[in-house]
Jmol script that loads the backbone (N, CA, C; Angstrom):
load data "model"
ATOM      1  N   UNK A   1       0.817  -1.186   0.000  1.00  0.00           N
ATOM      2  CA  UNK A   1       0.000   0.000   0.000  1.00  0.00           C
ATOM      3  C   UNK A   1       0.869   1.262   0.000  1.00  0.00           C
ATOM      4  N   UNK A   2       1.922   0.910   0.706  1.00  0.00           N
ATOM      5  CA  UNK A   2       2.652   2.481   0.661  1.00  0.00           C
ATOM      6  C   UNK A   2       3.604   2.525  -0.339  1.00  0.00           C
ATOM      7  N   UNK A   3       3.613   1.130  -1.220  1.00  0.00           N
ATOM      8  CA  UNK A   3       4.543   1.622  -2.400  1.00  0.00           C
ATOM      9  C   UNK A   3       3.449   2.385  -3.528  1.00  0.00           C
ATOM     10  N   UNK A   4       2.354   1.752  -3.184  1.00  0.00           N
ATOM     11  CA  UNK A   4       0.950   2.457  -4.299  1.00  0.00           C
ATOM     12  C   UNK A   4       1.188   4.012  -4.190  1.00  0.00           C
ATOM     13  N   UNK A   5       1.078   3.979  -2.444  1.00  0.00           N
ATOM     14  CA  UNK A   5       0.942   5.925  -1.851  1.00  0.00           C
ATOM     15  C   UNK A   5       2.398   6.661  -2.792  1.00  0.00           C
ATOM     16  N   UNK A   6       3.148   6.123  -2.207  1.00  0.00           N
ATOM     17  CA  UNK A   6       4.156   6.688  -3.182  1.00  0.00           C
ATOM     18  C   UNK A   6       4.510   6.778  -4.513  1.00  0.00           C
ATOM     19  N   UNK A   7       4.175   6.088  -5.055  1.00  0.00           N
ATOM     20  CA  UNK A   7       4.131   5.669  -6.879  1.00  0.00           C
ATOM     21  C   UNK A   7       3.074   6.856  -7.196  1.00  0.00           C
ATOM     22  N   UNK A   8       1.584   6.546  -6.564  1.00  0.00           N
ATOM     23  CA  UNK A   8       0.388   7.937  -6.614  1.00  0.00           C
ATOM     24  C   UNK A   8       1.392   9.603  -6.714  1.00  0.00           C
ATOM     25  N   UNK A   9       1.742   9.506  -5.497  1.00  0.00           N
ATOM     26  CA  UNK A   9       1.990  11.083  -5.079  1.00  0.00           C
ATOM     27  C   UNK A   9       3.241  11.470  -6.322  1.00  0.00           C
ATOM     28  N   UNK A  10       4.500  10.444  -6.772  1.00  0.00           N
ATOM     29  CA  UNK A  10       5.408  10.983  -7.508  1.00  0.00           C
ATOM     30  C   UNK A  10       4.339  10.654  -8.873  1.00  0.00           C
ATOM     31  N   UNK A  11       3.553  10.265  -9.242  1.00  0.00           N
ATOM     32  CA  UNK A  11       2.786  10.394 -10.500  1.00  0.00           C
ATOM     33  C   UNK A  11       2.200  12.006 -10.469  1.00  0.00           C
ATOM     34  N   UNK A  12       1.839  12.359  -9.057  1.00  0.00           N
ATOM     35  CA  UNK A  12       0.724  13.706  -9.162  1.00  0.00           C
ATOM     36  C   UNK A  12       1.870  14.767  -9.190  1.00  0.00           C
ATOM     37  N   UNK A  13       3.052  14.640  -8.642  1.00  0.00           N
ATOM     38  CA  UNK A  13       4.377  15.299  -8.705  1.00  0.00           C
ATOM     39  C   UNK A  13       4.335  15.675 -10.281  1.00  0.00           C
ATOM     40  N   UNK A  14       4.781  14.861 -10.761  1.00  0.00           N
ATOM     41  CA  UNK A  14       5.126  14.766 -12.148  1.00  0.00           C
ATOM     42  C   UNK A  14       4.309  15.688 -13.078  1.00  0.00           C
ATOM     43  N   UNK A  15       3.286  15.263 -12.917  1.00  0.00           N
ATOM     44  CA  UNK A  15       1.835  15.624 -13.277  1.00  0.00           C
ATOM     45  C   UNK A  15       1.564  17.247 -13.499  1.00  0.00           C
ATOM     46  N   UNK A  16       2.157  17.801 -12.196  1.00  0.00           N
ATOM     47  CA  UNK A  16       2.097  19.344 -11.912  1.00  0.00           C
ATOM     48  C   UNK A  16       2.812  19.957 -12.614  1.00  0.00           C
ATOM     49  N   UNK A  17       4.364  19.166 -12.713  1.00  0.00           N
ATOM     50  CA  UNK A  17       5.208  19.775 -13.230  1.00  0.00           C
ATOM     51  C   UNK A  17       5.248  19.451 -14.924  1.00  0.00           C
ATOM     52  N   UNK A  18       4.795  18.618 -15.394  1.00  0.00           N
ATOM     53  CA  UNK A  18       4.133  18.735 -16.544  1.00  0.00           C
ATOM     54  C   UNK A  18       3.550  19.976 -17.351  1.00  0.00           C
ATOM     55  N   UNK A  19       2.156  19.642 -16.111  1.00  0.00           N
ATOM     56  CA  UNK A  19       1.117  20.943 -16.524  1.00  0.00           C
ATOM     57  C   UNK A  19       2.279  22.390 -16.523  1.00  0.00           C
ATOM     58  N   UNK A  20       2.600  22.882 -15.370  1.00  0.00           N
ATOM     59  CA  UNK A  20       3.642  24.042 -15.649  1.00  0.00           C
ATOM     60  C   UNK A  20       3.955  24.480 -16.714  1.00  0.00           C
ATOM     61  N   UNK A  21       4.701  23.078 -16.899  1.00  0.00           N
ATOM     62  CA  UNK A  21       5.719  23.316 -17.672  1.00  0.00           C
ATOM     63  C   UNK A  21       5.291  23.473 -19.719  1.00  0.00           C
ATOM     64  N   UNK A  22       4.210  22.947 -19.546  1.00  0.00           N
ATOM     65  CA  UNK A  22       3.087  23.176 -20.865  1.00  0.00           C
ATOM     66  C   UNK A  22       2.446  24.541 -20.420  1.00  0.00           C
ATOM     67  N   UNK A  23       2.015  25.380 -19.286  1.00  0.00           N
ATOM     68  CA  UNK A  23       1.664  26.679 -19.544  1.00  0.00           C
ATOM     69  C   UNK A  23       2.627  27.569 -19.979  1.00  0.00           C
ATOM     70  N   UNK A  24       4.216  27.307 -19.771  1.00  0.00           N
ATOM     71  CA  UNK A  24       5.121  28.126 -19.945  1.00  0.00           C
ATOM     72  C   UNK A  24       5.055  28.090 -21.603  1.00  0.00           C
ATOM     73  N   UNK A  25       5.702  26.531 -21.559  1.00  0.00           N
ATOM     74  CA  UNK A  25       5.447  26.596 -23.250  1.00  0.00           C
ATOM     75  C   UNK A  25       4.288  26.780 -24.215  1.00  0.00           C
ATOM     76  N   UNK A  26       3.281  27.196 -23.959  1.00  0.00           N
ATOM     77  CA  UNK A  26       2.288  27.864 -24.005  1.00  0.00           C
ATOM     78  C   UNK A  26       2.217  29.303 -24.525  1.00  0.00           C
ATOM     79  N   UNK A  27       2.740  29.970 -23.481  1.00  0.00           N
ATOM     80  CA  UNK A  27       2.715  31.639 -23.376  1.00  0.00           C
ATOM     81  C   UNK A  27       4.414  31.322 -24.133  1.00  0.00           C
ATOM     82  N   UNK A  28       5.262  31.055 -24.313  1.00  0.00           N
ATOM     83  CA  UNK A  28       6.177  31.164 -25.385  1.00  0.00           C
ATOM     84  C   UNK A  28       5.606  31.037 -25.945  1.00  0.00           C
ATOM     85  N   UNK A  29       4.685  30.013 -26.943  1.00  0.00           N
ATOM     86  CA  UNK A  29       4.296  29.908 -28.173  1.00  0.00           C
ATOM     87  C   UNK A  29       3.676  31.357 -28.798  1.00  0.00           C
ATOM     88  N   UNK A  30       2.628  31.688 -27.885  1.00  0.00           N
ATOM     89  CA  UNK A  30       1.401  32.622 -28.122  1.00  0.00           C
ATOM     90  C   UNK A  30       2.859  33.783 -28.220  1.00  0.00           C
ATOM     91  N   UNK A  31       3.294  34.402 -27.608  1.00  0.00           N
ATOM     92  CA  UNK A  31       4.756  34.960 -27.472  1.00  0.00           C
ATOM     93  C   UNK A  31       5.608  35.357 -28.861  1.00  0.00           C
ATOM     94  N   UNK A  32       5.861  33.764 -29.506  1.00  0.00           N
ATOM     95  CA  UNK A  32       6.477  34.109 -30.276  1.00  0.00           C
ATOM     96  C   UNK A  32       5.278  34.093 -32.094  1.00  0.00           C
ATOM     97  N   UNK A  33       4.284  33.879 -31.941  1.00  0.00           N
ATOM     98  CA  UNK A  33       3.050  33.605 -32.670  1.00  0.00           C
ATOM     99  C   UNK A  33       2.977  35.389 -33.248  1.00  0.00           C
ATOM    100  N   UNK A  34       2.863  36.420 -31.796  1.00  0.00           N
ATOM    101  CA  UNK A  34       2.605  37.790 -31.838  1.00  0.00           C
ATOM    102  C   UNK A  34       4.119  38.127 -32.702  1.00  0.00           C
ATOM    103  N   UNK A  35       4.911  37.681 -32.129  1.00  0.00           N
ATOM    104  CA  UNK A  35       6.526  38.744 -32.924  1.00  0.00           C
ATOM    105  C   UNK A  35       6.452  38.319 -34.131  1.00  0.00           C
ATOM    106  N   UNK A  36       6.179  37.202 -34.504  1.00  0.00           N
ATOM    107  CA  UNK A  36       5.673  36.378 -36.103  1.00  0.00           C
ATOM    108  C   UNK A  36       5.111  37.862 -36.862  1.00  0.00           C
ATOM    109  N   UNK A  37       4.179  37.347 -36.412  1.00  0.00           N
ATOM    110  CA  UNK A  37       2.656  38.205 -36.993  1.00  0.00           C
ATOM    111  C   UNK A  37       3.708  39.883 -37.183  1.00  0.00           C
ATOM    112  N   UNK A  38       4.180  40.286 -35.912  1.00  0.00           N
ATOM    113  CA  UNK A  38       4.669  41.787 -36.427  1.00  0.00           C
ATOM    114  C   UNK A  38       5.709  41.602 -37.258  1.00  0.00           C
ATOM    115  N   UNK A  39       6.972  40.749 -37.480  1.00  0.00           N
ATOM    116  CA  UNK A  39       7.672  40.540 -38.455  1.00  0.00           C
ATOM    117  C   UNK A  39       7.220  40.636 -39.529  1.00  0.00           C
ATOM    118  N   UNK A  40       6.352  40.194 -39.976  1.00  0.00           N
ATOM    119  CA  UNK A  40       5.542  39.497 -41.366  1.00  0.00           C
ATOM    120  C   UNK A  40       5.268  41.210 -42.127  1.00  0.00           C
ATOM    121  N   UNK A  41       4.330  41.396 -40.688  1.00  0.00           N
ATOM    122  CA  UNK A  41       3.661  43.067 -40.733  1.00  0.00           C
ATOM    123  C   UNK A  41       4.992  43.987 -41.357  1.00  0.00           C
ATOM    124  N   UNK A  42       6.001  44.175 -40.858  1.00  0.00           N
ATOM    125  CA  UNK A  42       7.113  44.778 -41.021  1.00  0.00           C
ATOM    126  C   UNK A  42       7.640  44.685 -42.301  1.00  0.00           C
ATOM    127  N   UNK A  43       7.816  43.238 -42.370  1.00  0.00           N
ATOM    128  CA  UNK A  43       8.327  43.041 -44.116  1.00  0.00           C
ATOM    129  C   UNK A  43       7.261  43.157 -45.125  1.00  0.00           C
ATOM    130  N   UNK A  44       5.824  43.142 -44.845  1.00  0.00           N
ATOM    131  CA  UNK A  44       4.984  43.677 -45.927  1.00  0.00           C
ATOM    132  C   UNK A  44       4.919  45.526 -45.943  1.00  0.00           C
ATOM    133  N   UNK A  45       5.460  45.876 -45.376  1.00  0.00           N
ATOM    134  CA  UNK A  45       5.435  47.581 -45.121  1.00  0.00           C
ATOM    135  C   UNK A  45       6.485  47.764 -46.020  1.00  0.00           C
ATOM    136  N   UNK A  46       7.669  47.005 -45.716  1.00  0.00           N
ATOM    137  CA  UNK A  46       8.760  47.167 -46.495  1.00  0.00           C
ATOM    138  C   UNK A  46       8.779  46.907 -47.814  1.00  0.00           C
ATOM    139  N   UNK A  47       8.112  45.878 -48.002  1.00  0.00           N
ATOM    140  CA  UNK A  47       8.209  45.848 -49.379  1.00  0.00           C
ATOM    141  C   UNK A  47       6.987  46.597 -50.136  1.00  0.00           C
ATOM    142  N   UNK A  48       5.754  47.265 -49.799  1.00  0.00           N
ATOM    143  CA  UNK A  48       5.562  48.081 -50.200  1.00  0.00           C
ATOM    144  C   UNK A  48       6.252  49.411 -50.729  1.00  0.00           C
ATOM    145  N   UNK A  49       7.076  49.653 -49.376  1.00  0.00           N
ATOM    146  CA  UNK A  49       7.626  51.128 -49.491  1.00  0.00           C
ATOM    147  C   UNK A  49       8.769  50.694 -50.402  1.00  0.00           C
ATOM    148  N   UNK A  50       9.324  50.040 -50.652  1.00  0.00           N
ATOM    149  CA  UNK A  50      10.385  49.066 -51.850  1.00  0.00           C
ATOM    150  C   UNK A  50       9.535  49.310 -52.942  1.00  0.00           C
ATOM    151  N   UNK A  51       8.216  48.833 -52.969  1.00  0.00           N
ATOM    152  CA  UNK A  51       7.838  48.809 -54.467  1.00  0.00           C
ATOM    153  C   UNK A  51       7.624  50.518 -54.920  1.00  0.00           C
ATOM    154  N   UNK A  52       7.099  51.461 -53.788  1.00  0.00           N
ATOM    155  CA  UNK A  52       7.093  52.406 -53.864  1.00  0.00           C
ATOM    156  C   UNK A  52       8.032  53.443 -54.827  1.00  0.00           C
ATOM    157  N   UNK A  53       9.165  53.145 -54.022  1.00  0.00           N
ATOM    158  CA  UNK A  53      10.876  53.649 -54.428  1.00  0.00           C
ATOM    159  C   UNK A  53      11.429  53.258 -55.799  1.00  0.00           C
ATOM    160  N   UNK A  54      10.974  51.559 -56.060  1.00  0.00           N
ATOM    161  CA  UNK A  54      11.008  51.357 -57.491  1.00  0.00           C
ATOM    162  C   UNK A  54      10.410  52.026 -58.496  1.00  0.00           C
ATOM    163  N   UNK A  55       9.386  52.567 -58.104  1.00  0.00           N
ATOM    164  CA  UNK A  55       8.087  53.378 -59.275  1.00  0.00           C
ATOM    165  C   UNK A  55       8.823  54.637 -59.294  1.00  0.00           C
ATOM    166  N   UNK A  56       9.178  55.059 -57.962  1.00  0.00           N
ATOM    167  CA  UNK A  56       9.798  56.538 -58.516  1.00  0.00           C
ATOM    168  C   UNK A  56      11.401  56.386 -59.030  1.00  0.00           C
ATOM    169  N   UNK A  57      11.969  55.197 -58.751  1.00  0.00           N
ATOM    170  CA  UNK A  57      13.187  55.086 -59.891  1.00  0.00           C
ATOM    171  C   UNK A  57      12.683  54.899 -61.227  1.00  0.00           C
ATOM    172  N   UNK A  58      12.157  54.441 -61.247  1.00  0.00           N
ATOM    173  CA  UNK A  58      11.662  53.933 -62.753  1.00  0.00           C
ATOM    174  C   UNK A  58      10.963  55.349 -63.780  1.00  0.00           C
ATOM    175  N   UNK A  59      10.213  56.223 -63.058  1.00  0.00           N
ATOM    176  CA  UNK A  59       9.613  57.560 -63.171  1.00  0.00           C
ATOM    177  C   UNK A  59      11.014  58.089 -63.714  1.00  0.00           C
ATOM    178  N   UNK A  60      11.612  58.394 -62.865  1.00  0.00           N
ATOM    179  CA  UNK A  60      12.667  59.485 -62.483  1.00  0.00           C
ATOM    180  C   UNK A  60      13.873  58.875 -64.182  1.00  0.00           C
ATOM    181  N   UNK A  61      14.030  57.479 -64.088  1.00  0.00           N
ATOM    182  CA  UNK A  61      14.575  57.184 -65.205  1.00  0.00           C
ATOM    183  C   UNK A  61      14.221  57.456 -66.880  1.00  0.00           C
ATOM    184  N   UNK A  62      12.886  56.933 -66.375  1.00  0.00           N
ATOM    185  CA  UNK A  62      11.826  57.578 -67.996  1.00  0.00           C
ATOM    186  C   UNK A  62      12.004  59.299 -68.045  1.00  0.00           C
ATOM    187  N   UNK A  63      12.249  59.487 -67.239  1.00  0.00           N
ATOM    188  CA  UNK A  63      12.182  61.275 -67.703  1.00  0.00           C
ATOM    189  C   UNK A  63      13.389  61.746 -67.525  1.00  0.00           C
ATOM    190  N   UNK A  64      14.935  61.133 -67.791  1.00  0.00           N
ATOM    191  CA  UNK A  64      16.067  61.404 -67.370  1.00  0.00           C
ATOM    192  C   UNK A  64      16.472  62.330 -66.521  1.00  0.00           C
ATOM    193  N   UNK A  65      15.889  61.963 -65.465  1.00  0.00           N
ATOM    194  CA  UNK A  65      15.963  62.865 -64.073  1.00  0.00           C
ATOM    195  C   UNK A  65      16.950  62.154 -62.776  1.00  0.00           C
ATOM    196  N   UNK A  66      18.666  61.922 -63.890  1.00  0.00           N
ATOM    197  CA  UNK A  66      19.296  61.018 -62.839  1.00  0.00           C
ATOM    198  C   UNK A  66      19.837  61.308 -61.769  1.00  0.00           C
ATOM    199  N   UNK A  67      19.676  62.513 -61.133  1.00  0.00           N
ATOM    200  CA  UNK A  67      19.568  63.234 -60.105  1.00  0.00           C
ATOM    201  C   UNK A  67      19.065  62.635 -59.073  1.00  0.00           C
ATOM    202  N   UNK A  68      17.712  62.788 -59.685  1.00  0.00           N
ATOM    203  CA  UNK A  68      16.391  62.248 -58.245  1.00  0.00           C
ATOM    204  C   UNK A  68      16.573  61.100 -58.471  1.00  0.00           C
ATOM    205  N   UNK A  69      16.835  59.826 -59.110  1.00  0.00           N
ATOM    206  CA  UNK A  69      16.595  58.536 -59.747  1.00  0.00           C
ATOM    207  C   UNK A  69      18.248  57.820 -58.331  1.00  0.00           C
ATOM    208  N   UNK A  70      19.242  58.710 -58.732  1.00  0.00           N
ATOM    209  CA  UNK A  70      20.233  58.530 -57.267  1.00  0.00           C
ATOM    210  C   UNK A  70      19.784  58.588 -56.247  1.00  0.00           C
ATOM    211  N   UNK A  71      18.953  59.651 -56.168  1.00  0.00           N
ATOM    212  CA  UNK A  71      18.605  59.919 -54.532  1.00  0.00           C
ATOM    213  C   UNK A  71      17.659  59.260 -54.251  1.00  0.00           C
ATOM    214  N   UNK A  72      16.748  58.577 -55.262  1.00  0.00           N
ATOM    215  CA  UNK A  72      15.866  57.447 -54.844  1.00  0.00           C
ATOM    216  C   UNK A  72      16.463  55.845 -54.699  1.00  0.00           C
ATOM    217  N   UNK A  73      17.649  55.786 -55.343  1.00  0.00           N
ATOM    218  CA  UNK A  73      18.444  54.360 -54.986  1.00  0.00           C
ATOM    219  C   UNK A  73      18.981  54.529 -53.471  1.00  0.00           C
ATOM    220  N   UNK A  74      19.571  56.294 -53.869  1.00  0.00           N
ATOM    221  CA  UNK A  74      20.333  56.279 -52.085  1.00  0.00           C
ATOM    222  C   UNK A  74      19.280  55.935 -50.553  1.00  0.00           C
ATOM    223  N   UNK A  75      17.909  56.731 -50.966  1.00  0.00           N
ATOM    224  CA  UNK A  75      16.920  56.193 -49.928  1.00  0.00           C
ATOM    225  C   UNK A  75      16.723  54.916 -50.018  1.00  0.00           C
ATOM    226  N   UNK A  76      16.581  54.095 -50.544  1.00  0.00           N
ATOM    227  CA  UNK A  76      16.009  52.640 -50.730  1.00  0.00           C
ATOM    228  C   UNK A  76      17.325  52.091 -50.026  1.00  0.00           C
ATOM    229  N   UNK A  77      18.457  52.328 -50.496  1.00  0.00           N
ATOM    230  CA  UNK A  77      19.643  51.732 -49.704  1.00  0.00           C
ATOM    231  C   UNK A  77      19.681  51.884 -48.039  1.00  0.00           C
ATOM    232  N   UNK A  78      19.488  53.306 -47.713  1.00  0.00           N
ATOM    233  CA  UNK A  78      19.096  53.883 -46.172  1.00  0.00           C
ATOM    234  C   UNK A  78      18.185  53.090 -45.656  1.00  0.00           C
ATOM    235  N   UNK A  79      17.024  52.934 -46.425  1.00  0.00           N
ATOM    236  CA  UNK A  79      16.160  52.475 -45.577  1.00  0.00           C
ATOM    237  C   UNK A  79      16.121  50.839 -45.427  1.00  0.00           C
ATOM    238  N   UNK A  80      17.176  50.032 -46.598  1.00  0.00           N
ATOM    239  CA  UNK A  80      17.492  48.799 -46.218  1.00  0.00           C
ATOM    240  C   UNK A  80      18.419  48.405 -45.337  1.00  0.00           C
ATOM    241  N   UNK A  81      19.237  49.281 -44.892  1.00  0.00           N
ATOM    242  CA  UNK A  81      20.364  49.367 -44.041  1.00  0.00           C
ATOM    243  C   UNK A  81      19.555  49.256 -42.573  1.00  0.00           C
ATOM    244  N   UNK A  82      18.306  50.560 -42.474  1.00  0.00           N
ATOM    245  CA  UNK A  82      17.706  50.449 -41.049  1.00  0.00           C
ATOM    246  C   UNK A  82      17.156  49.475 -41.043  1.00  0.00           C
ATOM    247  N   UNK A  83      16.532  48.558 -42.112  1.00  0.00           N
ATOM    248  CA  UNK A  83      15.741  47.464 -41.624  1.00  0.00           C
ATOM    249  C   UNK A  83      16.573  46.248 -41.076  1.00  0.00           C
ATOM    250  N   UNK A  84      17.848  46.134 -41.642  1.00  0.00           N
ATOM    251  CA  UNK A  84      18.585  45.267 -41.319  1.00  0.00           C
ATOM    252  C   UNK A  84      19.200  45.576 -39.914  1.00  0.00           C
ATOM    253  N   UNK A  85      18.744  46.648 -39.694  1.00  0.00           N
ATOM    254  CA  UNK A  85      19.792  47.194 -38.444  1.00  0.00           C
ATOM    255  C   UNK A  85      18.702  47.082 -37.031  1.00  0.00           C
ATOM    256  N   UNK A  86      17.451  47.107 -37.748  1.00  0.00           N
ATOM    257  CA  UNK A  86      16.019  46.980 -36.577  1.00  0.00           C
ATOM    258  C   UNK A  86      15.567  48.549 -36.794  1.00  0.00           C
ATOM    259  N   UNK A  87      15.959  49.317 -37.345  1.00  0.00           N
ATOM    260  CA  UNK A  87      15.514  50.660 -36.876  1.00  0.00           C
ATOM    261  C   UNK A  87      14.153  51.159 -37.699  1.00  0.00           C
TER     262      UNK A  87
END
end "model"
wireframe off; spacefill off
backbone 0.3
color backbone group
């Protein structure tokens, strides 16, 4: 009987620390589910504002305006630099 009691109690031991240990990994999941989702968010912004920058290179080229057509490669470069950088 008291090897039962004991076999019981380290089963309900176990048990707890189980459960725990599945709420933790849990709220990591949900955790990293949200930074997903804003990553995703982030790189669809970006590549909008990318496709953006392309239209006005492409503008700026059709109307030999290689002036602005630089300064629109130089922004697109800036602003790939901050994304890589987090900023």
């Amino acid at each position: 009987m008291r090897d039962q009691d004991a076999y019981c109690e380290k089963l309900t031991t176990h048990l707890a620390s189980v459960k725990s240990e599945l709420e933790v990994l849990t709220r990591e999941i949900a955790r990293l589910e949200a930074r997903n989702k804003r990553v995703k968010l982030a790189a669809a912004v970006a590549d909008m504002h990318n496709e953006k920058l392309e239209q006005q290179l492409d503008y700026y080229k059709d109307r030999n305006l290689d002036l602005m057509a630089k300064n629109t490669q130089l922004k697109s470069a800036i602003d790939e630099l901050n994304r890589i950088r987090g900023f």
